[in-house]
N, C-alpha and C positions, 0 to 999 in steps of 0.2 A: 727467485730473488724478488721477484715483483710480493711477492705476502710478505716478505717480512720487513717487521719495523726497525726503524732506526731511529736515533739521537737526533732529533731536528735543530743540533749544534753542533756535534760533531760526528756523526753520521756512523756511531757506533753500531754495532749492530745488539737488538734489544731483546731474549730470546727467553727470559728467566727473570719472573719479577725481582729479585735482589738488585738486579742489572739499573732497573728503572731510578727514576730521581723520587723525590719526595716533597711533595705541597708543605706551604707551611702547619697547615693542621697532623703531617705525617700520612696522609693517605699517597698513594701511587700518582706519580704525574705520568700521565702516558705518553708524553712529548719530548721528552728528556731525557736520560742517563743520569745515573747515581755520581757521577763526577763533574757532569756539567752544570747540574738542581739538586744538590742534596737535601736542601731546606727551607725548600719554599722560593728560592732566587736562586742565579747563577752563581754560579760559585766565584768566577771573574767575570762580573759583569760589564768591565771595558773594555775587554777582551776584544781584538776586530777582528774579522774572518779571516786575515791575513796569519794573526798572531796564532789562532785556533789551527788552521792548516800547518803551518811549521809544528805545534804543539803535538800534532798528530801523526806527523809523520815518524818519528822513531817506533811509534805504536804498531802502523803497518807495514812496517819493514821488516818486525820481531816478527809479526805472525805470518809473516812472507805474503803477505795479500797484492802487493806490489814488486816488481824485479828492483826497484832503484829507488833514491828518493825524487827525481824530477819526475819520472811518471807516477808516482804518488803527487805530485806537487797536481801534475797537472792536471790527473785527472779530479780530486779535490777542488782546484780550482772552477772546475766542468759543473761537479755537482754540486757544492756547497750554495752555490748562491739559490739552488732551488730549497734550499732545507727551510721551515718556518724561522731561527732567528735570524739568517742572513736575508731573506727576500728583501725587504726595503732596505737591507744594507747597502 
C-alpha cells in the first residue's frame, strides 16, 4: 500500500491513468482523481473535508473496503487531513 497513489481529496485509489483528473490544458494531474479535477479545478470546490468524507463513504461500503460506515467515517477522518487538499484545512 505504501507505492500506491491516491486522490489527494478523496483518497481514491489511482491505479490507470483514465482514473486521474485533468489540468486545464488536458494533460494528467497526478494529484487528483477524474472526479475530484476533471478540468483544470475541483469539481466542488467548497466542498470541506467533512462534506467529501460523508461523500465517500457510500463509495467504500460498495466495494467493501470498510465493514460499516462509522469506521469508514473514522478511519477517513484519521487520514484525510494528511491528503494535500485538506492539510491546511
Amino acid at each position: 500500500m505504501e507505492n500506491m497513489i491516491f486522490c489527494q481529496s478523496c483518497s481514491m485509489p489511482l491505479s490507470e491513468d483514465a482514473q486521474f483528473g485533468k489540468n486545464a490544458d488536458g494533460s494528467k494531474n497526478d494529484d487528483y482523481c477524474c472526479y475530484c479535477y476533471p478540468n483544470g479545478a475541483f469539481n466542488s470546490p467548497n466542498e470541506t473535508m467533512e462534506e467529501m468524507i460523508e461523500s465517500c463513504i457510500p463509495h467504500v461500503l460498495e466495494a467493501n473496503i470498510y465493514p460499516d460506515a462509522e469506521s469508514a467515517r473514522k478511519m477517513m477522518q484519521e487520514f484525510f487531513p494528511t491528503l494535500k487538499r485538506w492539510r491546511s484545512a
